[in-house]
C-alpha positions in Angstrom: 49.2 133.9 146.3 47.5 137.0 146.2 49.6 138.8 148.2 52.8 138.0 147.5 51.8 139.1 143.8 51.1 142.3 145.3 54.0 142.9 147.2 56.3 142.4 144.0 54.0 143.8 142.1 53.2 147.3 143.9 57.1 148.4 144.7 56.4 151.0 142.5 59.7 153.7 143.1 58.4 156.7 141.9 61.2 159.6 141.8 61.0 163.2 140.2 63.9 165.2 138.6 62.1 169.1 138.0 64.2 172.5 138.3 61.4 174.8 138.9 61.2 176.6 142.4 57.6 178.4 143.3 58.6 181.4 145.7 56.4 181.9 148.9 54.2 185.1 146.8 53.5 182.1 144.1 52.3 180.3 146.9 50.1 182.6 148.0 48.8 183.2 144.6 47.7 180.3 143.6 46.3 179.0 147.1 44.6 181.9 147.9 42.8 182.0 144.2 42.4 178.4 143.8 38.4 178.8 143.0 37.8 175.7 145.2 35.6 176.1 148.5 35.1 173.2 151.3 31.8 173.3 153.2 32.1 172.5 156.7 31.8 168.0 157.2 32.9 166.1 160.0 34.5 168.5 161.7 37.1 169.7 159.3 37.1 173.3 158.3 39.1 175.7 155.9 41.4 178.1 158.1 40.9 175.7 161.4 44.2 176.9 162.8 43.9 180.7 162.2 43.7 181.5 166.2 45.4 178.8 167.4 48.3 179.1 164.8 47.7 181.3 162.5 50.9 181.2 160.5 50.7 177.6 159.8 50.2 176.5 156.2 52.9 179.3 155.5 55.2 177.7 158.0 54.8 173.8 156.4 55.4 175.5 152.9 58.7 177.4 153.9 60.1 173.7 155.0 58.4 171.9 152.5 59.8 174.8 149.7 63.7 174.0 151.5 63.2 170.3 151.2 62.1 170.6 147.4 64.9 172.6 146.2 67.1 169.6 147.3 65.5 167.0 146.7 62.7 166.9 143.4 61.4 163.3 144.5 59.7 164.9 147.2 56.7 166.1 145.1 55.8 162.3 144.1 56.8 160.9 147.2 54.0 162.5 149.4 51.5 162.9 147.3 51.3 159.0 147.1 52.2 158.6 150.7 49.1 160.6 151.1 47.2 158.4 148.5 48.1 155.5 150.8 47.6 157.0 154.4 43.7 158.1 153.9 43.1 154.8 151.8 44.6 152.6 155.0 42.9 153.4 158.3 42.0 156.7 156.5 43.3 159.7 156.9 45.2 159.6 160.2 49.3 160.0 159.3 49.4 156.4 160.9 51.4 155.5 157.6 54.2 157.7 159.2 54.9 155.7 162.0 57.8 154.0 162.6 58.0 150.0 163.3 58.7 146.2 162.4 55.3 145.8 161.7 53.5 149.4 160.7 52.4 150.2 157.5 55.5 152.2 157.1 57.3 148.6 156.8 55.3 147.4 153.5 56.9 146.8 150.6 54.5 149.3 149.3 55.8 151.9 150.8 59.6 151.0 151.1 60.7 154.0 148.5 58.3 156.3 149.3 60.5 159.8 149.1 59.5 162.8 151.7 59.7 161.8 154.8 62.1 164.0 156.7 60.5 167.0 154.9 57.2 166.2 156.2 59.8 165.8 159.9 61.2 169.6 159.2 57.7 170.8 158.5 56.3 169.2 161.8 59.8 170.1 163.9 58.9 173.8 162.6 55.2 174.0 163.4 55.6 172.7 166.7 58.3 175.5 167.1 55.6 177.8 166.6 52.4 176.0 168.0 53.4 173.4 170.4 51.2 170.6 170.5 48.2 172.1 168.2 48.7 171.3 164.6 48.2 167.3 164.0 50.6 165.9 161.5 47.8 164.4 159.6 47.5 168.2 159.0 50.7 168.5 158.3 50.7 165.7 155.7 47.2 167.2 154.1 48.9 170.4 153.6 51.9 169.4 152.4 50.6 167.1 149.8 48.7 170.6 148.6 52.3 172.1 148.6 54.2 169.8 146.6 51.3 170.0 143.9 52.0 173.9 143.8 55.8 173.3 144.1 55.8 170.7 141.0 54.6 173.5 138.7 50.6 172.7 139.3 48.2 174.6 141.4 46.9 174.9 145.1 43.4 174.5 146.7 42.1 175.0 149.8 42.6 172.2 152.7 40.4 171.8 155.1 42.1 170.9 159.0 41.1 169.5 162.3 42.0 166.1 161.5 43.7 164.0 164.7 46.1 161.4 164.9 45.8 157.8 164.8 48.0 155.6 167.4 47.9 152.2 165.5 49.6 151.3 162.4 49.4 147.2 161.0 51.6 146.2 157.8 48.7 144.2 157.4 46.5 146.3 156.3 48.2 147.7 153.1 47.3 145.0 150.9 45.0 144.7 148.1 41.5 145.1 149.8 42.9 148.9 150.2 45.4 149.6 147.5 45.2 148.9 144.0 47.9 147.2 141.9 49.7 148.2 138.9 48.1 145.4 137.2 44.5 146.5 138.7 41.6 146.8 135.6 38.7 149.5 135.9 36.2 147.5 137.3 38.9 146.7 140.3 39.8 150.5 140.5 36.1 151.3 140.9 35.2 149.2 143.6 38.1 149.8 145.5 37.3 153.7 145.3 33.4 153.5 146.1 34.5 151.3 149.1 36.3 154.5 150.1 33.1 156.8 149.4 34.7 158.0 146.5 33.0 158.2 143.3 34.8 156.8 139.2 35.1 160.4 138.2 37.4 161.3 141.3 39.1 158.0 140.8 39.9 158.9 137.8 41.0 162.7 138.1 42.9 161.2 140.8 45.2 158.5 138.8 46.1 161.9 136.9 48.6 161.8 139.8 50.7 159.5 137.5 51.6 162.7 135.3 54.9 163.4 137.8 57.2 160.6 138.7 58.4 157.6 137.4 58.0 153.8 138.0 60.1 150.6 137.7 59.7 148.6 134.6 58.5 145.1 137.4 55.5 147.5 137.1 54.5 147.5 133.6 56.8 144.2 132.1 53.3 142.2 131.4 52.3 144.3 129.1 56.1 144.8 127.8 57.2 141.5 126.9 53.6 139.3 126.4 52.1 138.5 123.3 48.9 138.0 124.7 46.7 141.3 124.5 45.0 142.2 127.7 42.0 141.8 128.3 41.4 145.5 130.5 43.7 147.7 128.3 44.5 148.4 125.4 48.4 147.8 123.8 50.9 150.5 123.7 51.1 151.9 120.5 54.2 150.6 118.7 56.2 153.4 119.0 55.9 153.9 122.7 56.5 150.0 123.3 59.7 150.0 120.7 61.1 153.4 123.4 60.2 151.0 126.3 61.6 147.8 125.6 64.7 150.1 125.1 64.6 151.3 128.7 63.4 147.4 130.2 65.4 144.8 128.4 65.1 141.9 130.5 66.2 141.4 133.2 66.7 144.5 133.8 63.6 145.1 135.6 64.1 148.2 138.2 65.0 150.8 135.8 62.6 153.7 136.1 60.7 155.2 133.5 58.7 158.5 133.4 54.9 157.7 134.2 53.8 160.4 131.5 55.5 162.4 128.8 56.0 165.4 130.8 57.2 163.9 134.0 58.8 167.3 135.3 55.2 169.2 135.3 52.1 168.6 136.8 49.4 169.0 134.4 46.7 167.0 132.4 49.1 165.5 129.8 48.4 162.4 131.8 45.4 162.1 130.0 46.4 162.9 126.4 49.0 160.0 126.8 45.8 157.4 127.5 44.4 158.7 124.5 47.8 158.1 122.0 47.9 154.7 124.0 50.5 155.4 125.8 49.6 154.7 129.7 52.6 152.8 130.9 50.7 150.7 133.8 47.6 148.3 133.2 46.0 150.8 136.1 46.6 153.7 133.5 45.2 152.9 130.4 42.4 150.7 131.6 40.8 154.0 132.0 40.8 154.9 128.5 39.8 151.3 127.4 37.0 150.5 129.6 33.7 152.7 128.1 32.7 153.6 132.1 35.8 155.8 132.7 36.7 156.8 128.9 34.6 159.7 128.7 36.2 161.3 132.5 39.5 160.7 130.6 38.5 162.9 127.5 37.4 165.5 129.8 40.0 165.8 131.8 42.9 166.2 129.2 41.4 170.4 129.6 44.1 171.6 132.2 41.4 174.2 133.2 38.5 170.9 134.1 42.1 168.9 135.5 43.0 171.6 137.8 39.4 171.8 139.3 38.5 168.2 139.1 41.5 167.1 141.0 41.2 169.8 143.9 38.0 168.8 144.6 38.7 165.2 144.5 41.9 166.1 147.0 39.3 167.6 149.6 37.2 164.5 148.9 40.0 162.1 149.5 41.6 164.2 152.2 38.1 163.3 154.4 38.4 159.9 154.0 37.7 158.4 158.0 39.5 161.0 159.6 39.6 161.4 163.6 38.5 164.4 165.2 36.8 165.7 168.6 38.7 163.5 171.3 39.8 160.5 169.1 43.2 159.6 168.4 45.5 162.4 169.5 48.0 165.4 168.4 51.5 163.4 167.8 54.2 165.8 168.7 56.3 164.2 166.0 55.1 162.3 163.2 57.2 159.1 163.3 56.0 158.1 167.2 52.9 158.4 169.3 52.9 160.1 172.0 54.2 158.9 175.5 51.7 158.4 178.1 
């Protein structure tokens, strides 16, 4: 069945190991001269907290900065748990909710890194602002901060995003997430069904250049004869280095998802190029002639860095509560009691 393809298919463990440390003045640097601007939508704004807590994107990236230094795996970890919060129920932090039966519980998200550093962030702000900052917020920010943090760059987020109160393992399954194994006619649709667009789909799978995943992920194209149909084969030197790192059966060894795992930058898209995209989801975007020539562009740090902030905004929009729906968890693992 579909979805029990899926759910082995899409435990991707995705862990970090990077030494660098950005220092608060860093942080303001590069947010502050990030170049990109957010026009007003929905009710989300740029600076939506600077009355009512004013100190608040410095606050999440003091405890987001502490959890870093100890633990790397952060950086990957929420940038994809933000990937798969505002592309289930959009952007609402529901993904953070504990339960049997929340999307918290999938498979999907069962090695997701970063959770009690998005806790200390929210534990801190409420500290300062009791009851005002939304953890979906939180989240939105710290995603932003972990960028920064894993040697990339910052852009401006836009807040006034509220809460959501319901959370279904149900729902994270393929209709809303994309598999390992997806090809770029599945990646498209599943991204316009969002209201985003194949260029920010694409700038966005540049994600993929920190962290690793397990070889379950990539061992059809590892160990088949048969070419693929959607992508294109390694190149022979790249699949000789992987079957070293995935002899059967051992099948949950990790492997870097780009060749310089510890940095975030655009090599992502110089390894499609050289053939050397490690998931069917990757290089599908340099084999398919509808997403080739974003991939080209992109492999400019300078059009990466811009391209992907914008497409962070974008995503960061995606059905987000505001006004009077949903509500301002006090802590991001439970709803708040009536």
């Amino acid at each position: 069945m579909a979805s029990a393809w899926y759910v082995r298919l899409c435990a991707v463990v995705i862990i970090l190991s990077l030494d660098s440390f950005v220092s608060a003045s860093k942080y303001d640097k590069v947010h502050h001269n990030s170049g990109t601007h957010h026009v007003p939508d929905g009710g989300l704004r740029d600076n939506y907290y600077h009355r009512s807590c004013p100190h608040v994107e410095k606050i999440i990236f003091k405890e987001i900065s502490k959890c870093f230094k100890a633990d790397k795996k952060i950086a990957p970890g929420i940038l994809r748990m933000s990937f798969h919060d505002c592309f289930v129920r959009g952007c609402d932090c529901s993904l953070l909710l504990k339960g049997n039966n929340t999307e918290r519980s999938s498979r999907s998200n069962a090695n997701l890194h970063g959770f009690e550093a998005l806790n200390a962030a929210k534990d801190a702000v409420e500290k300062a602002c009791p009851g005002v900052v939304s953890c979906s917020d939180v989240l939105q920010y710290a995603t932003r901060d972990v960028v920064i943090l894993a040697g990339g760059f910052g852009w401006n987020v836009p807040g006034g995003r509220r809460d959501g109160t319901v959370s279904k393992v149900e729902d994270v399954n393929l209709t809303n997430l994309p598999s390992p194994r997806a090809n770029a006619t599945n990646l498209i649709q599943l991204f316009e069904s969002k209201g985003m667009t194949l260029a920010q789909m694409v700038v966005l799978s540049g994600a993929h250049t920190i962290g690793k995943a397990t070889c379950i992920t990539f061992d059809n194209r590892l160990h088949s004869d048969i070419p693929e149909p959607y992508a294109d084969p390694y190149s022979p030197s790249f699949k000789l280095y992987l079957k070293s790192q995935c002899p059967n059966p051992n099948m949950f060894v990790r492997v870097n998802l780009d060749s310089t795992p510890e940095k975030f930058d655009g090599r992502y898209f110089h390894d499609l190029v050289h053939h050397r995209g490690l998931l069917t989801s990757d290089q599908t975007l340099m084999s398919d002639s509808r997403t080739r020539h974003c991939v080209y562009k992109n492999r400019d740090d300078g059009v990466f860095k811009k391209n992907f902030a914008e497409a962070m905004v974008a995503m960061s929009k995606i059905g987000v509560l505001t006004g009077k729906d949903g509500e301002i968890r006090r802590r991001m693992e439970v709803v708040n009691s009536k």
